[in-house]
mmCIF file of the N, C-alpha and C atoms, coordinates in Angstrom:
data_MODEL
# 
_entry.id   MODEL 
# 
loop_
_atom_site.group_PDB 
_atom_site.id 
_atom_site.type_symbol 
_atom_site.label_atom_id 
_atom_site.label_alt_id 
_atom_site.label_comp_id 
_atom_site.label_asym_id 
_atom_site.label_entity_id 
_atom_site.label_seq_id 
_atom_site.pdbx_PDB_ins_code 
_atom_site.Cartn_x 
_atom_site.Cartn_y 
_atom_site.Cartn_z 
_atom_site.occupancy 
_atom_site.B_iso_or_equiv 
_atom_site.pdbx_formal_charge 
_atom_site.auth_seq_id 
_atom_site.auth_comp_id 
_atom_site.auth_asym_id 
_atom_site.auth_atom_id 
_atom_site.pdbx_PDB_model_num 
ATOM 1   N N  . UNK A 1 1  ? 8.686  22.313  -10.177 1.00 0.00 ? 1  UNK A N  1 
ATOM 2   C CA . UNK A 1 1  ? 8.516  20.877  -10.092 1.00 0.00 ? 1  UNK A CA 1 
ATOM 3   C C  . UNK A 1 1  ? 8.671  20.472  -8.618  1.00 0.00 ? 1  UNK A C  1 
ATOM 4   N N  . UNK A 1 2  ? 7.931  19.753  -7.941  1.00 0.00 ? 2  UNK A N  1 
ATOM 5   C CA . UNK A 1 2  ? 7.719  19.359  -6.622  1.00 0.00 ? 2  UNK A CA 1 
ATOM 6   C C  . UNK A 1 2  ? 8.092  18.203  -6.747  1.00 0.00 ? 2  UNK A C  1 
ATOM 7   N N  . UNK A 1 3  ? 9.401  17.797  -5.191  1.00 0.00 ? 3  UNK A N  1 
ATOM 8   C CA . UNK A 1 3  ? 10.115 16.506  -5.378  1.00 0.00 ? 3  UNK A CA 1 
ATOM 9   C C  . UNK A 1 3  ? 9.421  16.263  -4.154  1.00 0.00 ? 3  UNK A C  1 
ATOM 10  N N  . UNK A 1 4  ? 9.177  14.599  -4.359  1.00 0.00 ? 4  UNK A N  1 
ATOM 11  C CA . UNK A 1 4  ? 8.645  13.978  -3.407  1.00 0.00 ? 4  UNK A CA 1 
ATOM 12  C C  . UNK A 1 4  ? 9.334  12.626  -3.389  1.00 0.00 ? 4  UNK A C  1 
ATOM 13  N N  . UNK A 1 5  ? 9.981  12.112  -2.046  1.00 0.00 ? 5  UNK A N  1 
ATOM 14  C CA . UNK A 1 5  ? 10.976 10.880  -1.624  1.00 0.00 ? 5  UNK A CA 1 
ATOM 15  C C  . UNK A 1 5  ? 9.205  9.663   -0.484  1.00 0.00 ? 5  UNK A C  1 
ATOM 16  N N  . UNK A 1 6  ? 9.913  8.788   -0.975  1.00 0.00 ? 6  UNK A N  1 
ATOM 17  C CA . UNK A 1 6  ? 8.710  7.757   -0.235  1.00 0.00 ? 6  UNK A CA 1 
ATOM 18  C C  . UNK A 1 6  ? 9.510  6.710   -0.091  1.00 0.00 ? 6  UNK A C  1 
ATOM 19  N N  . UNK A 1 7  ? 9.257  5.881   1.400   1.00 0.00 ? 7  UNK A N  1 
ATOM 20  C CA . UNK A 1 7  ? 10.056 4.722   1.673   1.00 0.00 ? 7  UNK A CA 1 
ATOM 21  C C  . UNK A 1 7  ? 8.547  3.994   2.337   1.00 0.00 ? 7  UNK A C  1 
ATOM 22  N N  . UNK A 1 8  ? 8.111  2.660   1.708   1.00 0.00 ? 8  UNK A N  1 
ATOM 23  C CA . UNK A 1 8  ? 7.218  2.403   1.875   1.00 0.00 ? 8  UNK A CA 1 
ATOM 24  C C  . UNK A 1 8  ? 7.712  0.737   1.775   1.00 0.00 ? 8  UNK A C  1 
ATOM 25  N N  . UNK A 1 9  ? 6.912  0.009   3.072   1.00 0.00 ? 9  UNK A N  1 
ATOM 26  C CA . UNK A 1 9  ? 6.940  -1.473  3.238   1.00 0.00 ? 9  UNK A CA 1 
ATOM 27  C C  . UNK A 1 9  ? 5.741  -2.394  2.524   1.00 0.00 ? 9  UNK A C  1 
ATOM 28  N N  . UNK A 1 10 ? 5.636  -3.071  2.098   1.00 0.00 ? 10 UNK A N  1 
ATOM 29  C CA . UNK A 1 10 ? 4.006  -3.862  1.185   1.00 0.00 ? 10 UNK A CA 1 
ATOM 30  C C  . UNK A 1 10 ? 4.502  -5.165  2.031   1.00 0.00 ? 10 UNK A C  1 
ATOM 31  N N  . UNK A 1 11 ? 3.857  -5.465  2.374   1.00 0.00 ? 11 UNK A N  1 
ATOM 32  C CA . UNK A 1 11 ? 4.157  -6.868  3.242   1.00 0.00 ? 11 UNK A CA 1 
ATOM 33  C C  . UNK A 1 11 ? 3.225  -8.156  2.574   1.00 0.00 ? 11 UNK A C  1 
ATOM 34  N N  . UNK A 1 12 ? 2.714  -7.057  1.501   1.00 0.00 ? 12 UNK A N  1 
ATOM 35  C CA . UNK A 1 12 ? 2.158  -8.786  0.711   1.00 0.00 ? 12 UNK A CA 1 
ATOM 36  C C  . UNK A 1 12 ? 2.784  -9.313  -0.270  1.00 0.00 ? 12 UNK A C  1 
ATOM 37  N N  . UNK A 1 13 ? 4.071  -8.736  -0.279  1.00 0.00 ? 13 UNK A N  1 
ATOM 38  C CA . UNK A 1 13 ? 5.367  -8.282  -1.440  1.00 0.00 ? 13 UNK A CA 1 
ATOM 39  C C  . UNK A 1 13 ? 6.366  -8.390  -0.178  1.00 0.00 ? 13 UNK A C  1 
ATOM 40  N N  . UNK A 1 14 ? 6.585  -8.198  1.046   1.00 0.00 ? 14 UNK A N  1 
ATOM 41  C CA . UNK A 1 14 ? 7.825  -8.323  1.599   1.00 0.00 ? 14 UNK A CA 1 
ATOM 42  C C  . UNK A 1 14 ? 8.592  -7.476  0.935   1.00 0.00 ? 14 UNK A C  1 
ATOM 43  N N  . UNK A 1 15 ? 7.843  -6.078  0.821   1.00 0.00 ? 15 UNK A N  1 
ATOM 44  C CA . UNK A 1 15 ? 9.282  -5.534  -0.297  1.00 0.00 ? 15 UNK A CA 1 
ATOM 45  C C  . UNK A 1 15 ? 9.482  -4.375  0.121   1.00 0.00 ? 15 UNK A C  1 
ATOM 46  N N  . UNK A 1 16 ? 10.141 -3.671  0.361   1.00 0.00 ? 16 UNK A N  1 
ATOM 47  C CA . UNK A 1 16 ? 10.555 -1.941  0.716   1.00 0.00 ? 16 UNK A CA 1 
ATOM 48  C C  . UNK A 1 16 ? 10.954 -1.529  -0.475  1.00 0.00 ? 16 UNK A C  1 
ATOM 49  N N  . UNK A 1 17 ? 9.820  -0.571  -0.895  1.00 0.00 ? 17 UNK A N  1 
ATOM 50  C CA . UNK A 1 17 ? 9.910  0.503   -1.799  1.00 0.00 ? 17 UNK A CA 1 
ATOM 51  C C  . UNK A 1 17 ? 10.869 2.061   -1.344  1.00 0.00 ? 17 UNK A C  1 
ATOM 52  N N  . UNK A 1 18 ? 11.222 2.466   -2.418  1.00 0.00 ? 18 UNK A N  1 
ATOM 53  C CA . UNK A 1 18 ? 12.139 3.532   -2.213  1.00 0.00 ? 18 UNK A CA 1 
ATOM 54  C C  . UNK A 1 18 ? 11.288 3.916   -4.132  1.00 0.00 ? 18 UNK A C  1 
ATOM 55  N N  . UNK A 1 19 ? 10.514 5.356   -3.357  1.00 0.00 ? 19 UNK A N  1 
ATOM 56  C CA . UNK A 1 19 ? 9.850  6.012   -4.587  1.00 0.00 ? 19 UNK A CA 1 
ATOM 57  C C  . UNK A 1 19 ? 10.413 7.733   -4.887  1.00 0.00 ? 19 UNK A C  1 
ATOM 58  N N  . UNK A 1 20 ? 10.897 7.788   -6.045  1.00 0.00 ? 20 UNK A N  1 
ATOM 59  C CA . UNK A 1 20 ? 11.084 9.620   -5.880  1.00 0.00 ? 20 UNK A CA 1 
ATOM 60  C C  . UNK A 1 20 ? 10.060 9.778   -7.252  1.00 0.00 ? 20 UNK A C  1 
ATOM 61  N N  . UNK A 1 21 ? 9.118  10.960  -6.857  1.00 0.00 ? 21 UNK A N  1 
ATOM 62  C CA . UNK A 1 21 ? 8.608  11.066  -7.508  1.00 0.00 ? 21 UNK A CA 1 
ATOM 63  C C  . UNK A 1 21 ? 8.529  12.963  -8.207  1.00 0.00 ? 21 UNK A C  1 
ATOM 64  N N  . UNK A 1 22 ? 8.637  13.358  -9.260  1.00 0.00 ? 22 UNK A N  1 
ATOM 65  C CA . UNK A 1 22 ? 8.344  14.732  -9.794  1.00 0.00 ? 22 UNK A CA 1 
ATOM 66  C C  . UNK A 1 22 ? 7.100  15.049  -9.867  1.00 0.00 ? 22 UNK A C  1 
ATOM 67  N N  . UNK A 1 23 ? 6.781  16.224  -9.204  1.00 0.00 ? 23 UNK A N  1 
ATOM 68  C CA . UNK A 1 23 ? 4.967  16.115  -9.424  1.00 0.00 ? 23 UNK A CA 1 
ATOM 69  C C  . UNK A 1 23 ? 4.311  14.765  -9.116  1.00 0.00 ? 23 UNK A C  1 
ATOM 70  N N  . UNK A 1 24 ? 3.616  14.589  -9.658  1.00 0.00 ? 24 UNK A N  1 
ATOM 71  C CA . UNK A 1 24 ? 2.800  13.253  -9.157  1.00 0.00 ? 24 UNK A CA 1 
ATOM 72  C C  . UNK A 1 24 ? 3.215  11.646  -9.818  1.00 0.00 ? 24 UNK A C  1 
ATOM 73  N N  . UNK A 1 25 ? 4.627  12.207  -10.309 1.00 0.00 ? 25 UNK A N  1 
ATOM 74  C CA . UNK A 1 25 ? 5.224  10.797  -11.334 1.00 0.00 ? 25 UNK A CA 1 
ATOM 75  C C  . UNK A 1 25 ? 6.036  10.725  -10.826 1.00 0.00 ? 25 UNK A C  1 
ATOM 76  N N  . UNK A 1 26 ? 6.162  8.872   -10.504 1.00 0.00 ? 26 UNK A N  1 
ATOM 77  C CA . UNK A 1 26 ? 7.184  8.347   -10.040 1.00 0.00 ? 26 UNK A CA 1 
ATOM 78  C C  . UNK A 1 26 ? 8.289  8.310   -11.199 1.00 0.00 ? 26 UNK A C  1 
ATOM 79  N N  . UNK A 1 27 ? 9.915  8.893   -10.873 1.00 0.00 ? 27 UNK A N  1 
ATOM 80  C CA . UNK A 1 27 ? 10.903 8.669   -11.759 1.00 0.00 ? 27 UNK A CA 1 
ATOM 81  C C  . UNK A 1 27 ? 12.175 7.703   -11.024 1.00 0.00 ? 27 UNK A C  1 
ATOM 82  N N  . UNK A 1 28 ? 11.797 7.471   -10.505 1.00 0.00 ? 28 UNK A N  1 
ATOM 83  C CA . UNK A 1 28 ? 12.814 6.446   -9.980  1.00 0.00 ? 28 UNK A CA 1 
ATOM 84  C C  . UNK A 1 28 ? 12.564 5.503   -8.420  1.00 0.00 ? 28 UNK A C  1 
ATOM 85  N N  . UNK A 1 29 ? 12.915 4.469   -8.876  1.00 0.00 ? 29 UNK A N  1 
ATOM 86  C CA . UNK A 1 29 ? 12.531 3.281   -7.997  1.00 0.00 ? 29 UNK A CA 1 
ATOM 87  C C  . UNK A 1 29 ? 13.838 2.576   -7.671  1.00 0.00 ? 29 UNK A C  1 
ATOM 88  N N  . UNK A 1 30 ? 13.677 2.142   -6.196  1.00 0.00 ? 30 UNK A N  1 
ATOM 89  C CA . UNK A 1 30 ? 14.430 0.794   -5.766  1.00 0.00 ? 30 UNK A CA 1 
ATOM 90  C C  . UNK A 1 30 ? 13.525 -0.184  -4.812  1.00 0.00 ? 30 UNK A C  1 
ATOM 91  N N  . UNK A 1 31 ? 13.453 -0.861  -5.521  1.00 0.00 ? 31 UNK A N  1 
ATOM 92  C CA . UNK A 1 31 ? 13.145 -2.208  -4.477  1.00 0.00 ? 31 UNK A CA 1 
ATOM 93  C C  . UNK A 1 31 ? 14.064 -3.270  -3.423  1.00 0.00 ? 31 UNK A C  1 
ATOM 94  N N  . UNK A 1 32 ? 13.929 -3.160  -2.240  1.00 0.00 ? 32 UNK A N  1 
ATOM 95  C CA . UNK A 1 32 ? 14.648 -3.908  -1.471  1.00 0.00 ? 32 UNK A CA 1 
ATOM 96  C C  . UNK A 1 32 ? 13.676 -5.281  -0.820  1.00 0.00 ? 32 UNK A C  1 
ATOM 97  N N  . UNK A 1 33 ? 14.258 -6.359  -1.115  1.00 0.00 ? 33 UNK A N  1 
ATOM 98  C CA . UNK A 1 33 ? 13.958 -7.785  -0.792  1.00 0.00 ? 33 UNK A CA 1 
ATOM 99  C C  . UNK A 1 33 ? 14.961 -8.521  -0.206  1.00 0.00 ? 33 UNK A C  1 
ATOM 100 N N  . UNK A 1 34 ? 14.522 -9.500  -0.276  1.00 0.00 ? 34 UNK A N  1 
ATOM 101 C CA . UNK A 1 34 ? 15.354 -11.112 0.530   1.00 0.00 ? 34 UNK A CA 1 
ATOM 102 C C  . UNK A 1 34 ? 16.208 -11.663 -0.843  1.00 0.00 ? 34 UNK A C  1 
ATOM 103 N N  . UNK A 1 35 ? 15.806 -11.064 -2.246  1.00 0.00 ? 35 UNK A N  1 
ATOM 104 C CA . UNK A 1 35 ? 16.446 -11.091 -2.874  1.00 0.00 ? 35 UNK A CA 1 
ATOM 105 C C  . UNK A 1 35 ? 17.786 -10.377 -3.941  1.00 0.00 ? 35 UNK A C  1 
ATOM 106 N N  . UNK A 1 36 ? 17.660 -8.965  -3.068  1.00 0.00 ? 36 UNK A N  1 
ATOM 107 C CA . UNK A 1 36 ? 18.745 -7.565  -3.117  1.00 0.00 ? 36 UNK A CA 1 
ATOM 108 C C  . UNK A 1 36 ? 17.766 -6.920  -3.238  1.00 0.00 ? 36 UNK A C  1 
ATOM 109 N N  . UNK A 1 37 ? 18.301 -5.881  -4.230  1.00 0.00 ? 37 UNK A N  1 
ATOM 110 C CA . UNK A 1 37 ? 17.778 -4.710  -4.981  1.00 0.00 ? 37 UNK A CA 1 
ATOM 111 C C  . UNK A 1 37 ? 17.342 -4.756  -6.155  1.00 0.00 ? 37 UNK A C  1 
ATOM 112 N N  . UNK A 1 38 ? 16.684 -3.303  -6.407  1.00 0.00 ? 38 UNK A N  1 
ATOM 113 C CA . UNK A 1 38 ? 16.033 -3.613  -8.348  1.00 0.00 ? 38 UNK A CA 1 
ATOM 114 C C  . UNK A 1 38 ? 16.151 -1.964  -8.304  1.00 0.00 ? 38 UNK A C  1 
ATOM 115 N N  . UNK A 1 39 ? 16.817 -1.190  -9.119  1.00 0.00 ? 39 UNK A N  1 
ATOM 116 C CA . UNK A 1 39 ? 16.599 -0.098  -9.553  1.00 0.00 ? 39 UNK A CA 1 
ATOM 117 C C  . UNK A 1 39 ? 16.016 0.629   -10.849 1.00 0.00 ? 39 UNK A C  1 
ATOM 118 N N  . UNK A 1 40 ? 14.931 1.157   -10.740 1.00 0.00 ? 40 UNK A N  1 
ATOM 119 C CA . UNK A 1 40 ? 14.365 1.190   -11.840 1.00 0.00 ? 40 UNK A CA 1 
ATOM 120 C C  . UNK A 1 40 ? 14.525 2.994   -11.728 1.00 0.00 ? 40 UNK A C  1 
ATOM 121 N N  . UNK A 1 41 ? 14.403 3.667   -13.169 1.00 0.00 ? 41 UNK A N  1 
ATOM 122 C CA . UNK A 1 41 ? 13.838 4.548   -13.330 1.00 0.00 ? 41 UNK A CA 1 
ATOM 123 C C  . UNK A 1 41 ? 13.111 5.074   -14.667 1.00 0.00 ? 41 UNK A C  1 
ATOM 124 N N  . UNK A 1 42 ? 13.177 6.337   -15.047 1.00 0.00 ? 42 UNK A N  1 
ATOM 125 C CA . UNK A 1 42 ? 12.369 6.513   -16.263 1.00 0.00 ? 42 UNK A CA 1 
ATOM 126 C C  . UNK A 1 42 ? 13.050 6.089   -17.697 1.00 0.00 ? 42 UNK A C  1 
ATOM 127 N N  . UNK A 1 43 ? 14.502 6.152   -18.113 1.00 0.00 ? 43 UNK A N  1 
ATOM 128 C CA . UNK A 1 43 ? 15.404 5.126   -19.117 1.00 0.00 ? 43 UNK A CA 1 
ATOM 129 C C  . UNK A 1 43 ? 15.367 4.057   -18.711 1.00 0.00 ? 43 UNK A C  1 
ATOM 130 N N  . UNK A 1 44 ? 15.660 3.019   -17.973 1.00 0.00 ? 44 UNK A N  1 
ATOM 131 C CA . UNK A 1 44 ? 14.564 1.592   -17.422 1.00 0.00 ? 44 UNK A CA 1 
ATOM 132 C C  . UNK A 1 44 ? 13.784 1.125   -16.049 1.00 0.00 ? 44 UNK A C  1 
ATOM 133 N N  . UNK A 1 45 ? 13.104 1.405   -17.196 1.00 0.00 ? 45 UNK A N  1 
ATOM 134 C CA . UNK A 1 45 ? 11.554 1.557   -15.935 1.00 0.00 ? 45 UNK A CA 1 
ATOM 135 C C  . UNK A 1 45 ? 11.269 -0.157  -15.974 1.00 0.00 ? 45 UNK A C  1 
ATOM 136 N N  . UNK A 1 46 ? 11.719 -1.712  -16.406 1.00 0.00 ? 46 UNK A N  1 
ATOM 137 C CA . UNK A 1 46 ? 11.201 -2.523  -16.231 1.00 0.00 ? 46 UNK A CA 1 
ATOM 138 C C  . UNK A 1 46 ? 12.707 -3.637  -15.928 1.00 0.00 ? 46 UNK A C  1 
ATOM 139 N N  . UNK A 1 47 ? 12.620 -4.568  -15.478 1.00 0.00 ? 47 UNK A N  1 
ATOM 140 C CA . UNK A 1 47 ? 14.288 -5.430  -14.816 1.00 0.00 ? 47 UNK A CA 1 
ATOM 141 C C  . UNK A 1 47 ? 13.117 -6.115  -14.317 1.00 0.00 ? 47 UNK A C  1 
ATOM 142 N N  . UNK A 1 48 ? 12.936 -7.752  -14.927 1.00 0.00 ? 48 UNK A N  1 
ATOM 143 C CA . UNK A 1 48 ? 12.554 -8.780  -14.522 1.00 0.00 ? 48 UNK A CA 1 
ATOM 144 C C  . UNK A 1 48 ? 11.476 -8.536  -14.428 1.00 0.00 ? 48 UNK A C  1 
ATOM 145 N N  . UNK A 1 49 ? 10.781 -8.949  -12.668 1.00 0.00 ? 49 UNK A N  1 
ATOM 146 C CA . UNK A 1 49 ? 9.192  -8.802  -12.865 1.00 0.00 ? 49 UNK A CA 1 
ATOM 147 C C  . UNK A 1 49 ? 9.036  -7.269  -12.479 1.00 0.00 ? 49 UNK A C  1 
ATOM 148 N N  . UNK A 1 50 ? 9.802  -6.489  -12.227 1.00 0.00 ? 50 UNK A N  1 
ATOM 149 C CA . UNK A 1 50 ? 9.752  -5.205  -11.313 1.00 0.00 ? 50 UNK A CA 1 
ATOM 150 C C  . UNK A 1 50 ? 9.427  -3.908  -12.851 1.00 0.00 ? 50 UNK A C  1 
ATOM 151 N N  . UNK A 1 51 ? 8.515  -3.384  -11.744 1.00 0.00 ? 51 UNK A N  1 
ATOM 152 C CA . UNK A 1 51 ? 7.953  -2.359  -12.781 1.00 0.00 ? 51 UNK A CA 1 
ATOM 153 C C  . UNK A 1 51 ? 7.955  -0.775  -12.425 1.00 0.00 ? 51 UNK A C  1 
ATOM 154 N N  . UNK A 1 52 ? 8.561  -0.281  -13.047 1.00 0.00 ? 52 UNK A N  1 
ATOM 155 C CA . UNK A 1 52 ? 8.831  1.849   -12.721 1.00 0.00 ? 52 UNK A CA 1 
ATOM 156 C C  . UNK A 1 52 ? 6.952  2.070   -11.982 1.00 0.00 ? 52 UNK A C  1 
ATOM 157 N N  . UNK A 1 53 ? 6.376  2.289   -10.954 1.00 0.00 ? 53 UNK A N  1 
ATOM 158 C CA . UNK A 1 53 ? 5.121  2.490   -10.396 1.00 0.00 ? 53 UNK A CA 1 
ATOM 159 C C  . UNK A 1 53 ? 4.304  3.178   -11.512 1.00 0.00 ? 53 UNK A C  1 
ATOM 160 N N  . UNK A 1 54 ? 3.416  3.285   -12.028 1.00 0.00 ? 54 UNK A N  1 
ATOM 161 C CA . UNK A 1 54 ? 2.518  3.962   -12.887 1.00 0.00 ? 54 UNK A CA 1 
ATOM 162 C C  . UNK A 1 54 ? 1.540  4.582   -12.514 1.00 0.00 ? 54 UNK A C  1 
ATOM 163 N N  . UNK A 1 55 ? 1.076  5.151   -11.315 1.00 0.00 ? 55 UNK A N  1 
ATOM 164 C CA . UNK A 1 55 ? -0.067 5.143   -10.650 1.00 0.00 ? 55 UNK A CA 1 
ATOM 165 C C  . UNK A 1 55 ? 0.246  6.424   -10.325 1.00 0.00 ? 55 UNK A C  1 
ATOM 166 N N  . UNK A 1 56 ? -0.244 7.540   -9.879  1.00 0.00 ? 56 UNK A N  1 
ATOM 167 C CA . UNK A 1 56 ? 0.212  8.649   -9.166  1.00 0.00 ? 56 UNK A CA 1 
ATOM 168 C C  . UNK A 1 56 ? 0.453  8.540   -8.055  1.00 0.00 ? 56 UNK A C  1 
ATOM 169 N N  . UNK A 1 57 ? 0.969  9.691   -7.085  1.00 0.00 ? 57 UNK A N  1 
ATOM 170 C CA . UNK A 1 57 ? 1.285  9.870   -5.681  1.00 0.00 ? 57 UNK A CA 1 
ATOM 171 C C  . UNK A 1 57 ? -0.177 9.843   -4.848  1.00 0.00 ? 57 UNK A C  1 
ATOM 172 N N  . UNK A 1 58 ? -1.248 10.478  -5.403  1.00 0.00 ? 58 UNK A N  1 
ATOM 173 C CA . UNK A 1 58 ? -1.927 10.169  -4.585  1.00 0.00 ? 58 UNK A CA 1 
ATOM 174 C C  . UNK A 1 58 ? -2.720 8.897   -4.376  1.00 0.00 ? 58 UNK A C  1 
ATOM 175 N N  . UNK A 1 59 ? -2.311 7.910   -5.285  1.00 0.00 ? 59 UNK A N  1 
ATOM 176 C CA . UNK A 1 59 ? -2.793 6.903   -5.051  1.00 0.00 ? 59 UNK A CA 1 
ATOM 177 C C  . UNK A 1 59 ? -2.396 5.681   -4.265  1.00 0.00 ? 59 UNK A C  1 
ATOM 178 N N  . UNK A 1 60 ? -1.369 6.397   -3.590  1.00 0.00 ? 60 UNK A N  1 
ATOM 179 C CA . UNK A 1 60 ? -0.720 5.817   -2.712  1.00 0.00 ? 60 UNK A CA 1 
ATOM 180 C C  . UNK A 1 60 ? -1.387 5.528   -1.353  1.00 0.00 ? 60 UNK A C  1 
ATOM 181 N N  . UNK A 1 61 ? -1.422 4.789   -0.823  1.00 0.00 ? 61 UNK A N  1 
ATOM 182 C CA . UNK A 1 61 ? -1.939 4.858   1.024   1.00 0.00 ? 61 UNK A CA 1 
ATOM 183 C C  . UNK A 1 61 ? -1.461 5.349   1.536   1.00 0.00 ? 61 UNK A C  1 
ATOM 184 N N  . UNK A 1 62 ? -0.324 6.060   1.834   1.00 0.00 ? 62 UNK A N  1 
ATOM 185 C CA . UNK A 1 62 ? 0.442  7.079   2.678   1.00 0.00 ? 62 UNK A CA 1 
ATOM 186 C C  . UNK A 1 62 ? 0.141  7.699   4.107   1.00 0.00 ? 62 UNK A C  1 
ATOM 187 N N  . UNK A 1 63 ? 1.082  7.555   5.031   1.00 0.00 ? 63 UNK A N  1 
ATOM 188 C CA . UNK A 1 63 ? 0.878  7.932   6.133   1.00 0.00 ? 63 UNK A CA 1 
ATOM 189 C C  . UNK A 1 63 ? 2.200  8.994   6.209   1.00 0.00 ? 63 UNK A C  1 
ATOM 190 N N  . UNK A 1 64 ? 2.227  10.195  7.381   1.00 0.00 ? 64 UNK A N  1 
ATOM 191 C CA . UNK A 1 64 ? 2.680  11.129  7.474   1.00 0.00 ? 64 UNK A CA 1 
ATOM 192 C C  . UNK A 1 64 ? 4.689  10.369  7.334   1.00 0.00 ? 64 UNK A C  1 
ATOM 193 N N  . UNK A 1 65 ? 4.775  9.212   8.148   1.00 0.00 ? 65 UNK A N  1 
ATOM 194 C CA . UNK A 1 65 ? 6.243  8.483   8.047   1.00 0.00 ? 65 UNK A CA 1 
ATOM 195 C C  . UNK A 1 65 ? 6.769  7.857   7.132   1.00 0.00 ? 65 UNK A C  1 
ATOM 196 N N  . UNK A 1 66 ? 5.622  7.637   5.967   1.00 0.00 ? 66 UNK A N  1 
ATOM 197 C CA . UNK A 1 66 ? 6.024  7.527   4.508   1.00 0.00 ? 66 UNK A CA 1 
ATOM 198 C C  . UNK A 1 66 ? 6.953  8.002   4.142   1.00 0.00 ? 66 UNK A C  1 
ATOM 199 N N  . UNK A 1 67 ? 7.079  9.621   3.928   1.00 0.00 ? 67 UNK A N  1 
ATOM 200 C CA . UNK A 1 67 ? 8.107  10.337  3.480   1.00 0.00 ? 67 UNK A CA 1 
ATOM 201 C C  . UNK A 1 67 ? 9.182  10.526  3.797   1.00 0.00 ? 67 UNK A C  1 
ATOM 202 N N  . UNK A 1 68 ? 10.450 10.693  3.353   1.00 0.00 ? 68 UNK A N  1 
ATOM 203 C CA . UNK A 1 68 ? 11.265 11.326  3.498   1.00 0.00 ? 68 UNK A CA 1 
ATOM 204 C C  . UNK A 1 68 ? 12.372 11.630  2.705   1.00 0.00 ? 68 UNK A C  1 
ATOM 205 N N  . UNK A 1 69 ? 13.294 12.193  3.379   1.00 0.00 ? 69 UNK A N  1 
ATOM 206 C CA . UNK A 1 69 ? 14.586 13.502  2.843   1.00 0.00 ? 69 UNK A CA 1 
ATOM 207 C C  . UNK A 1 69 ? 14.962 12.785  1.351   1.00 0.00 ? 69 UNK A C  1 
ATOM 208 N N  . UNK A 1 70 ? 15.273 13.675  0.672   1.00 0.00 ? 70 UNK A N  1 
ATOM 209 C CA . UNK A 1 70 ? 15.894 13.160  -0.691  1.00 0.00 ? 70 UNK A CA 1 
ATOM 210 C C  . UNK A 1 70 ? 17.436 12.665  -0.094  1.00 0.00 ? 70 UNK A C  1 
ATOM 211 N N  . UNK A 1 71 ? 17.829 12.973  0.538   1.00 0.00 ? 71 UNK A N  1 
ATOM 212 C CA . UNK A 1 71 ? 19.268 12.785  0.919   1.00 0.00 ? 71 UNK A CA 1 
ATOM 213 C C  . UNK A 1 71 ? 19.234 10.913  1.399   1.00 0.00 ? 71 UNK A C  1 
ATOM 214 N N  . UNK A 1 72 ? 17.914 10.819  2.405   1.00 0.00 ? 72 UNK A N  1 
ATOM 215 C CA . UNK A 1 72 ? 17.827 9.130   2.647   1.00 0.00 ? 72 UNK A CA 1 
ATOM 216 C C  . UNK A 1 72 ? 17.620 8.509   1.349   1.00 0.00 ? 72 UNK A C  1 
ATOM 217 N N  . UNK A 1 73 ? 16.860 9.431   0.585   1.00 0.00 ? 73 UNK A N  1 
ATOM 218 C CA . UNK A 1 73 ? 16.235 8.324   -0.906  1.00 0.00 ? 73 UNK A CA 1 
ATOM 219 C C  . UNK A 1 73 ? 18.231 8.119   -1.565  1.00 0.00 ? 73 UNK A C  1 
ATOM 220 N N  . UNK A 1 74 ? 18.537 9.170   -1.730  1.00 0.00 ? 74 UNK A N  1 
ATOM 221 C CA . UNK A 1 74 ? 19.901 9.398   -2.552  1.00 0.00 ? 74 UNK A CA 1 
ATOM 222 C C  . UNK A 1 74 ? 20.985 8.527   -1.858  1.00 0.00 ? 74 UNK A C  1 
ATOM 223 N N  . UNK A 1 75 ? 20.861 8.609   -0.786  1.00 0.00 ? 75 UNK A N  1 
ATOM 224 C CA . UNK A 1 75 ? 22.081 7.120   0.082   1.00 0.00 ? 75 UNK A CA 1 
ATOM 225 C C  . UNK A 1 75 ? 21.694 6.019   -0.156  1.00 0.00 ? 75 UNK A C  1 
ATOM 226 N N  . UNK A 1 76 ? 20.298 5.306   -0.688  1.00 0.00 ? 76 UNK A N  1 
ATOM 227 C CA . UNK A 1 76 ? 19.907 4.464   -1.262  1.00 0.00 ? 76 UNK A CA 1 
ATOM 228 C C  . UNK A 1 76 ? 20.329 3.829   -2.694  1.00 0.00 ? 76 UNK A C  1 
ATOM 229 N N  . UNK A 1 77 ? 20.135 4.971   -3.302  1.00 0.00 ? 77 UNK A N  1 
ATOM 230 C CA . UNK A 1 77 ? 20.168 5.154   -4.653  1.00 0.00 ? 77 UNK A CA 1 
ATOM 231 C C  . UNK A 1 77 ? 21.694 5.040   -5.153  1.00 0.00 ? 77 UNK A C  1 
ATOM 232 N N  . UNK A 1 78 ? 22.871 5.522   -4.455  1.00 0.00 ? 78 UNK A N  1 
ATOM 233 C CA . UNK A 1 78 ? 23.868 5.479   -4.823  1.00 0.00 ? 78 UNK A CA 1 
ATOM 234 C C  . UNK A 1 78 ? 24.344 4.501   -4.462  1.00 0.00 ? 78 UNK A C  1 
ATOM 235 N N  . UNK A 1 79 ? 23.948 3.522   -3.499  1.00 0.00 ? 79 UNK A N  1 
ATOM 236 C CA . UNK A 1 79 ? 24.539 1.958   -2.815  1.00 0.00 ? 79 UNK A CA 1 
ATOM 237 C C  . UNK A 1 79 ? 24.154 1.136   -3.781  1.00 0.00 ? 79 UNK A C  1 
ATOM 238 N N  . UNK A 1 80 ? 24.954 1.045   -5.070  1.00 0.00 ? 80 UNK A N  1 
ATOM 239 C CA . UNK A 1 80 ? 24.361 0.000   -5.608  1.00 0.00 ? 80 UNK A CA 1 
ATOM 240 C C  . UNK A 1 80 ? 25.201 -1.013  -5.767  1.00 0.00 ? 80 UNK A C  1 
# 
C-alpha cells in the first residue's frame, strides 16, 4: 500500500488542505480556515459542509511542493 501526504492551498476556498491518501484514496482529511479545523476521515468522512475528497490522487493539480512527510501530515493531525 503506497502512502501519500498532500498539503495543498485552494484559494477559491481560502482553505489549506491536509490529504493522506492509501493508494489513490484519500483516508483522512484536515481542513484549515479562518474558521479552525475540520477533520475528516474514512469512519467520518462528512462534519458540516466538509466532505472526506472522493476523487483520486491523480486528479489532483499537484505540483512537486504539494507533498510531504507523513510526520508534517501527523503533527497536524494530532493538534486537535
Amino acid at each position: 500500500m503506497k502512502e501519500t501526504f498532500v498539503k495543498k492551498f485552494w484559494e477559491e476556498e481560502k482553505t489549506l488542505f491536509y490529504l493522506h491518501f492509501q493508494d489513490n484514496t484519500a483516508v483522512r482529511q484536515i481542513e484549515v480556515n479562518s474558521n479552525g479545523k475540520v477533520f475528516l476521515s474514512e469512519e467520518y468522512p462528512v462534519k458540516g459542509d466538509s466532505i472526506l475528497y472522493d476523487q483520486t490522487l491523480q486528479d489532483l493539480d499537484l505540483q512537486e511542493n504539494d507533498f510531504i512527510s507523513e510526520q508534517e501530515f501527523e503533527e497536524v493531525w494530532s493538534n486537535r
